[in-house]
N, C-alpha and C positions, 0 to 999 in steps of 0.2 A: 382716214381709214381706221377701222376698230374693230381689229379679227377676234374673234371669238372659236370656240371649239364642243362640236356636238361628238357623243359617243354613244354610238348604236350599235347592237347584235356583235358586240366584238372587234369595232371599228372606229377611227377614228376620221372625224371630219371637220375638216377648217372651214370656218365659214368668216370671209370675208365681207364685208361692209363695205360699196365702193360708191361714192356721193357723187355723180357728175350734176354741176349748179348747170338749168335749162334757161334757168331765169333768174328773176330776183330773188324768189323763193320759192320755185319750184326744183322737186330734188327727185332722181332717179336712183332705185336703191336697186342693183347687181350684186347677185349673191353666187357665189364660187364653191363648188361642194370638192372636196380630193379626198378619195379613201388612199389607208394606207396601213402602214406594218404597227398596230397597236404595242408599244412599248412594254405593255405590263400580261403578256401573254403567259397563262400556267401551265405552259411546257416548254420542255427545255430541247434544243436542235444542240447535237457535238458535231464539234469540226472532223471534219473527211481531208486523212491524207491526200494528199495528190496521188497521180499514178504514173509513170512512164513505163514508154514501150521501145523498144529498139530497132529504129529503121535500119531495116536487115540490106534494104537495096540504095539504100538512099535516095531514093526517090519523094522524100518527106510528107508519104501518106501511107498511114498504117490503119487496122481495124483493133478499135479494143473489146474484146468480149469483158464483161465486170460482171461478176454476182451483184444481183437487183439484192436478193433476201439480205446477202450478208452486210449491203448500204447501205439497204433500210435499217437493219438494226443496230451498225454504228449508227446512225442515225438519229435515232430516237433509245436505241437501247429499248430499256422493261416499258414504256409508255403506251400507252393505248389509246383507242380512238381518233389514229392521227393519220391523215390522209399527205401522202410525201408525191410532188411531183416535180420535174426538172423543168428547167428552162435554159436559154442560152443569155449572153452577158445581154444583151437589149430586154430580157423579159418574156420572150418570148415562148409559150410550151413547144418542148420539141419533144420527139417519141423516142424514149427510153424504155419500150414497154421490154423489151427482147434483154437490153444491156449492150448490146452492139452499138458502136459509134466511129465512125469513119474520120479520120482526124486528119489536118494535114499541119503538119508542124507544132502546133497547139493549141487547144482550143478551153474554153471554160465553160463549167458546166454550176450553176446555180440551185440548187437542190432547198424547194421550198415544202417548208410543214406545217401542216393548215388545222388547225384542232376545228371540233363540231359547230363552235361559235363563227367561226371563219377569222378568227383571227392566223396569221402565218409566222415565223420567223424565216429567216431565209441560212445557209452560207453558202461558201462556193470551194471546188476545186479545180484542178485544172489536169486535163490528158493532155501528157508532153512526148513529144518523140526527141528520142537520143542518137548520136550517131554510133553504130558502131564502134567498140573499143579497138586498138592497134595495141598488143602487147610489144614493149617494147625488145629489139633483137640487138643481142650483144654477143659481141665474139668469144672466142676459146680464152678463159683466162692461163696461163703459167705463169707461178711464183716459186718462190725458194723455200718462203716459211709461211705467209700467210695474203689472204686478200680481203677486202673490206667492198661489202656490196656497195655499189652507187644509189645516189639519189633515183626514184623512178615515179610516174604518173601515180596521182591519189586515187584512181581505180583499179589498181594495181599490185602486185603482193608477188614477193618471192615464196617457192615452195621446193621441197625434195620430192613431190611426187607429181604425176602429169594430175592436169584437170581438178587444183585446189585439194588436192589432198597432200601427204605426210606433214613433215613440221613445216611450219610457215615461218620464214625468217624473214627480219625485220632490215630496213635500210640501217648501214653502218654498223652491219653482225661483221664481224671476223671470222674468215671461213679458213680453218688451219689444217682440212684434210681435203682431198681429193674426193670430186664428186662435183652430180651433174643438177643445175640449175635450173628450175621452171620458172617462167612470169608469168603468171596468172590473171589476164586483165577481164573484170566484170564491168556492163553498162545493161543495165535493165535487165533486159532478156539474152542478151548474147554476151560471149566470151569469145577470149584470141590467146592464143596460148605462144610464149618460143622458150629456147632452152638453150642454154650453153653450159661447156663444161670449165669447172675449175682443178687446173692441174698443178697440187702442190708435190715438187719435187726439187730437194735443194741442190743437187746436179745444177741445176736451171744457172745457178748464180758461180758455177767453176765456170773456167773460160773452154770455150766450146773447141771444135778441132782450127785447125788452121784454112783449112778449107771453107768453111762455114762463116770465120771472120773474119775471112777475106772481101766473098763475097757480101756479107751482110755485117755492116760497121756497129762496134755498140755503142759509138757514139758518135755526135760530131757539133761544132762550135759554129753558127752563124752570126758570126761579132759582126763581117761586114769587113773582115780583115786578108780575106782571100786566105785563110787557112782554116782546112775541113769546116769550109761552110758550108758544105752538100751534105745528106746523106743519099748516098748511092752504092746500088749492086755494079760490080766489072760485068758488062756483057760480055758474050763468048764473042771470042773462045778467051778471053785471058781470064777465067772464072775458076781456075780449079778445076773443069771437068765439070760442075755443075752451072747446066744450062736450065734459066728461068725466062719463063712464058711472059708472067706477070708479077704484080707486088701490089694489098692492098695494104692502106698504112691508116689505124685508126689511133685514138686517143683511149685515156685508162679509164674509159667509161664507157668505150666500144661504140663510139659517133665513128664515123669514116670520115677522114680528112683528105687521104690524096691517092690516087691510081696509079702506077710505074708499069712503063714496058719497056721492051730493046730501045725504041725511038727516044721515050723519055724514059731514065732510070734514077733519076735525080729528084730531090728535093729540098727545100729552101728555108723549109721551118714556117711557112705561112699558108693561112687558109684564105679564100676570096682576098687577097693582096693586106691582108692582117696577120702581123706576126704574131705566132703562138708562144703562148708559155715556156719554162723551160720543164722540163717533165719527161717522164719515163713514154713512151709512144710505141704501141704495139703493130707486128706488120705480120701479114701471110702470105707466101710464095707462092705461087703456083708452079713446080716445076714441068719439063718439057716431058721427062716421062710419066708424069699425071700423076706426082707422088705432091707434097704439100710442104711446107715446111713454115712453123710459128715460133715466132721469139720476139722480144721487143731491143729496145736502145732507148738512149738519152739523149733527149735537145739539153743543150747545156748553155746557155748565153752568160 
């Protein structure tokens, strides 16, 4: 075999040599033509961001409308005489003429640029759908002197105002006054907003009334030694007078760990049958005449 290569009108074509022997000296000469993408074309194609879009229903089909004018001319920029058409990943033209394109999860789209010679360069980008973002939701903080934001999703941004506005505060700020917290979570075209508040008051850290720590322990040891391994509220009536509905009991980054009610009032220090940490653990009442009641305690092992 002894390929060789012709270049016509701005194209490039291999021309293969293929010798099948008929005989002893008889020789059949097959010749193979392939056009293709001329290497040394004098214009230049820039790369096109990608685009996502935000499946609103999750149903993982959306419509992109994309400005054609403003493609084209990332595209090509100041260049003239250049004829831009799309295609999909097999090569195929598809109609782009509108900018409309129905997408289901993601597709790529091959954006080819053909100067008057016909020579083309090609790139590609791709229409992606996102899921909608879940801002995450964190309980009422109370501190004495100070709280320190938790870790949260990288689409995601603490703020003092609803809907990404006032100051934007950072994971592991120090928040040393009273006030209320927004998360702010963006994914393409949609957001999800929640809030909670932080309440600095050093009260928080005197020992509360007798009633209150009766009912609600600020601490308790689960050695495994059958002393104050529980924590648990006294249901009525030996409560003080305060009758509770329920109890939820989260961790210092406001996960939910465990449910309490009259049946069950108790807890054991572990989540799905794994003992937790030893650490401060935040709980909220619900009391029986619809009033609330938030304070934390100490697993201490």
């Amino acid at each position: 075999m002894f390929p060789t290569e012709l270049r016509k009108q701005g194209r490039v074509y291999s021309k293969l040599n293929l010798f099948i022997i008929l005989g002893f000296f008889n020789f059949l000469q097959v010749t193979y033509l392939r056009s293709g993408n001329l290497q040394d074309c004098n214009h230049n194609v820039y790369p096109i961001s990608d685009f996502y879009k935000c499946d609103r229903d999750n149903d993982h089909f959306e419509e992109f409308n994309i400005n054609l004018s403003e493609l084209k001319s990332n595209l090509i920029r100041n260049q003239t005489d250049l004829v831009v058409t799309y295609h999909n990943a097999g090569g195929d033209l598809i109609d782009f003429s509108t900018g409309t394109q129905f997408v289901v999860n993601q597709r790529t789209i091959i954006a080819r640029v053909t100067n008057i010679d016909g020579c083309y360069k090609e790139t590609s980008f791709k229409l992606t759908l996102l899921s909608p973002p879940v801002a995450k939701s964190l309980i009422d903080i109370f501190e004495c002197e100070s709280y320190t934001l938790p870790p949260i999703d990288f689409h995601s941004n603490y703020y003092t105002g609803t809907n990404g506005t006032g100051r934007r505060l950072k994971e592991g700020e120090i928040v040393t006054v009273s006030l209320t917290i927004y998360i702010y979570a963006v994914q393409a075209d949609c957001t999800d907003e929640s809030n909670f508040d932080i309440i600095i008051d050093p009260a928080i850290c005197q020992e509360g009334t007798v009633d209150t720590n009766a009912v609600f322990p600020k601490f308790f040891t689960p050695n495994g030694d059958n002393v104050n391994d529980l924590w648990k509220y006294e249901p009525y009536p030996e409560n003080h007078g305060i009758q509770v509905d329920f109890i939820e009991i989260y961790d210092r980054y406001g996960t939910f760990i465990k449910y309490l009610d009259r049946e069950k009032p108790e807890w054991d220090g572990s989540l799905n049958g794994k003992l937790l940490p030893s650490s401060d653990y935040w709980f909220k009442a619900k009391l029986e005449n619809g009033s609330q009641h938030k304070g934390h305690f100490t697993l201490k092992r």
